[in-house]
N, C-alpha and C positions, 0 to 999 in steps of 0.2 A: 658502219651503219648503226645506227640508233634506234636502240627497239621502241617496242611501245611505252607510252609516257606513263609515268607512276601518278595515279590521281591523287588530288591533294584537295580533304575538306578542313575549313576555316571554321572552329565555331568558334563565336566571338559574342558580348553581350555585357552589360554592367554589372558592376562587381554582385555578388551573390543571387545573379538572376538563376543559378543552376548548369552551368557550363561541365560543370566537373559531372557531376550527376550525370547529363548526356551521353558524354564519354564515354561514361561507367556503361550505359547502356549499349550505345555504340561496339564498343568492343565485346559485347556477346555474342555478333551477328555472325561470330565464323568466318568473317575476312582476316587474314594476319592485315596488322596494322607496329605502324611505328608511332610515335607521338611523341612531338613538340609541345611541350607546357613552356610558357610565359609565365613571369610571375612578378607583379610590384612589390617590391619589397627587398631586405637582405638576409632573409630567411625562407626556403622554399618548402613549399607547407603541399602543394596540389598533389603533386608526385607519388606522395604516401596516402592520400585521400582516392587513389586506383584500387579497384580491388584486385587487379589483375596488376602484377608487376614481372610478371613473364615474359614482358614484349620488350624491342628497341625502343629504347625511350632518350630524349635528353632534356635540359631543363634550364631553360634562359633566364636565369636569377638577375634581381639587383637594378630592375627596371624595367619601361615599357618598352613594346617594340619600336615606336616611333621615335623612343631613343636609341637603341644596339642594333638597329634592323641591318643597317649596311655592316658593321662590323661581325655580327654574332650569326643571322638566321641565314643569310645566302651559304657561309661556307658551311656551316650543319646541315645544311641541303646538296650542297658539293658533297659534303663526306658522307652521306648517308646513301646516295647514290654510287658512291664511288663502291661501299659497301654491297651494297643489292646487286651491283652490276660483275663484279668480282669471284662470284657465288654461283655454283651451278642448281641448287637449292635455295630459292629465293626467298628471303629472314622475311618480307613485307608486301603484301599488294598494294598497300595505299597507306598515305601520311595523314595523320589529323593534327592539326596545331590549335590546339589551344591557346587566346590570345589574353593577354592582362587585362582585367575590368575595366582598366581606366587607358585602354590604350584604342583608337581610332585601327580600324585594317586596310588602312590606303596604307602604310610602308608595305605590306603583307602582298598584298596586290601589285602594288607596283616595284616591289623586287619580283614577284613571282611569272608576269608577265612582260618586265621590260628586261631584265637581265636576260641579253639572249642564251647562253652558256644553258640555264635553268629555264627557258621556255621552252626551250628541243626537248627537256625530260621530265619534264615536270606536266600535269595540267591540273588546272584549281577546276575541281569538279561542282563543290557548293559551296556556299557563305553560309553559314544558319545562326543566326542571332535570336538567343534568352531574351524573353523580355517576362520580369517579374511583376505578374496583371495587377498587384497592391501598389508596388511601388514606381512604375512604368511610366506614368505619365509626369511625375514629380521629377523624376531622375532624367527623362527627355527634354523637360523644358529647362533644367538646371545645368545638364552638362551636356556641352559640344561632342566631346566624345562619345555618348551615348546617341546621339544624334546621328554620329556617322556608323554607326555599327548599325542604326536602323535603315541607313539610306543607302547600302551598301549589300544590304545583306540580296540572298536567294527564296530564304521564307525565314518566318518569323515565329517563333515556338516561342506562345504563351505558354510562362509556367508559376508553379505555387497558383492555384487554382484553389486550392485546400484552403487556402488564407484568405482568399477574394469572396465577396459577395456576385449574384449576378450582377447587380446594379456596376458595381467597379467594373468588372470583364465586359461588359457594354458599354462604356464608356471606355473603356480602352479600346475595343474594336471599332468606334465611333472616330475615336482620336488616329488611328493609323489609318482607317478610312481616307482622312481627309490627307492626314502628314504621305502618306506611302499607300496608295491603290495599288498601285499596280503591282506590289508584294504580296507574294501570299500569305495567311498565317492560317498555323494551326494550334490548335490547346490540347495539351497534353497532361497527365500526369507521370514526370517522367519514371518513374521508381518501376512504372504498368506498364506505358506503352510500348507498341510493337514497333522496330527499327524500322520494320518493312514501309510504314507510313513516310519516312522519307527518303523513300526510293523516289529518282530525279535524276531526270537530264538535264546535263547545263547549256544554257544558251547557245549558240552556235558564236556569238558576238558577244563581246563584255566592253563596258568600260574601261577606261584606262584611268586611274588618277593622275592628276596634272604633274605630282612631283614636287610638287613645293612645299619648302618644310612646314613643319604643322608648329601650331601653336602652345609653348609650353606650357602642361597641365599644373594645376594646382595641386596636387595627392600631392602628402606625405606620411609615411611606415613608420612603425614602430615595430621592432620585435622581442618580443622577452622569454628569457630559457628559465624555467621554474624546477630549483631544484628537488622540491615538496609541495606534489600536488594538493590541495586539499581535498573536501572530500567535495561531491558533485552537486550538492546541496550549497553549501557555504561557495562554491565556484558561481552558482547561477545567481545567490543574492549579489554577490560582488559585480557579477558583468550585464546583470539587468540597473544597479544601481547606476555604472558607468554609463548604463545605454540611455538614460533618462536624465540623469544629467549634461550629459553631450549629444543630444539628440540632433539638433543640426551640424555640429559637424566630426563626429562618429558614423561614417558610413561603413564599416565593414570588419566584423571580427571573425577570424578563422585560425585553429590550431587542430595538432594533435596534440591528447593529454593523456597522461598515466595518473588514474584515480585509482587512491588506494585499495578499493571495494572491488576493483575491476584487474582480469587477470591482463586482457587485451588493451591497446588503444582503443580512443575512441576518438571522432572527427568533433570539433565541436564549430558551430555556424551562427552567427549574429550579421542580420543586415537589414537598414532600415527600422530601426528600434526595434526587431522582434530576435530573441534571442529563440534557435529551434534547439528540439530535443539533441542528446547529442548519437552519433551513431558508431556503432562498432566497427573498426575494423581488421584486417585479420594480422597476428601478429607479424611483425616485419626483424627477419635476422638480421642480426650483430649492431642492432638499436641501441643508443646510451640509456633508454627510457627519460628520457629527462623532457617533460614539455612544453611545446612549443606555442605562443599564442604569437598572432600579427594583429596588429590594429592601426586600421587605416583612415588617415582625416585629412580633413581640408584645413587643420588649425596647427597648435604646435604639438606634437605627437607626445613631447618630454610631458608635458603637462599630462598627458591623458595617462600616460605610462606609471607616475608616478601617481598619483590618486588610482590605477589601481593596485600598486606594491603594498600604497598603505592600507587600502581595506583587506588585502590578501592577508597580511603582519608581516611584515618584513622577517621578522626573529624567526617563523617558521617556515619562511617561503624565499629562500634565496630565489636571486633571480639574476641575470646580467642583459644587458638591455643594448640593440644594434639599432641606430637613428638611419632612415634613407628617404 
């Protein structure tokens, strides 16, 4: 007999809408939880971006889901169950998967509800899809995949609120209006708000996606290992310079770095030409310390990679560089 199903929420959302942030919140509420990180790219960066690294965790590097879904997430879902179920003390109540910016959550879904094996154990409780109120409307009309994280989602958590004027968050709630009524949203700041606001029951009935393969994305990764960090000053002229000169297609910089000035890491966030403060996080054992940037584009990543090595100086800033 097959006990009760392990709930499983999806948050999903364009790259730097705040998914990671969520999480972060997410996992204070006193549920054990396990988590699924996705990540584009061949450097995985989200993972260290928890502040909680206490939990079960695993980490689908080196692409989207609508690439490795049948190969990588069904059997991480076999084995993690096989785990929970094995255990007279149970490691997890519920799974959160965190999905890649630039990846649609029809594979997600429709492993999670046609694979019969994983629909007897499994049930997807929510979808909750990031939408960033500055950049939201540009990013829905531009990419198909942001599209279906909106058309797919449960509710729709506006966020970076802080960056938005009213006039923009009106016009964003204008524009989903008409694209997606019948979705809820709500705005948040997530850093503040209370988990408890997305407390929800899920539909009794869901869609199913058709199954048919999706349409290969355009993204492509860069990643660079910095053997000498500069200092955080001369960091922001360099990758505010990069973000102004590749403003259309630079959509996404994210690393942990080791600043000399600094005993800890710190996360650093670039998306949609605004590059944010960066933020601390706590130190993580048996680290090389050695930092990590990704930067993700719609163009040739080698180009972006090197114009920034040269403004970094090469001669003080080794680096070695992974293309995906």
């Amino acid at each position: 007999m097959i006990p009760n199903k392990i709930q499983v929420i999806v948050l999903t959302g364009f790259l730097g809408s705040g998914k990671t942030t969520l999480l972060n919140r997410l996992l204070t509420d006193g549920v054990k939880t396990a988590v699924l990180i996705n990540e584009f790219g061949a450097t995985p960066i989200d993972q260290d971006l928890l502040q909680n690294q206490d939990i079960p965790m695993a980490v689908l590097s080196g692409g989207c889901l609508c690439c490795q879904i049948k190969g990588t997430l069904a059997p991480t879902l076999k084995n993690l169950w096989m785990a929970w179920n094995n255990t007279a003390t149970k490691p997890f109540e519920r799974i959160i998967i965190e999905t890649s910016g630039v990846a649609s959550p029809e594979p997600i879904l429709d492993t999670l509800l046609r694979e019969p094996w994983l629909s007897k154990r499994y049930r997807l409780q929510q979808i909750i899809t990031t939408l960033a109120i500055p950049s939201a409307i540009a990013q829905l009309e531009r990419h198909a995949e942001a599209r279906a994280q909106m058309a797919w989602a449960d509710l729709l958590l506006l966020t970076h609120a802080d960056l938005a004027d009213s006039n923009e968050q009106a016009e964003l709630i204008e524009y989903l209006n008409i694209q997606a009524p019948a979705i809820p949203t709500l705005t948040a700041a997530l850093d503040l708000f209370e988990v408890s606001a997305l407390h929800y029951v899920p539909p009794a009935f869901r869609r199913i996606p058709d199954g048919n393969a999706l349409p290969e994305h355009g993204f492509r990764s860069v990643s660079l290992y910095l053997e000498h960090t500069p200092s955080w000053p001369h960091l922001t002229t360099v990758l505010q310079t990069l973000l102004i000169n590749h403003r259309d297609d630079l959509v996404r910089i994210k690393g942990v770095v080791y600043f000399p000035e600094c005993s800890t890491p710190l996360a650093v966030h670039a998306v949609a030409g605004h590059l944010y403060p960066p933020v601390p996080l706590p130190e993580r054992p048996n680290q090389d310390r050695r930092s990590r940037l990704v930067l993700i584009t719609t163009s040739d990543p080698e180009r972006l990679a090197s114009a920034l090595l040269i403004n970094l100086d090469r001669g003080n800033n080794k680096a070695s560089i992974r293309l995906h």
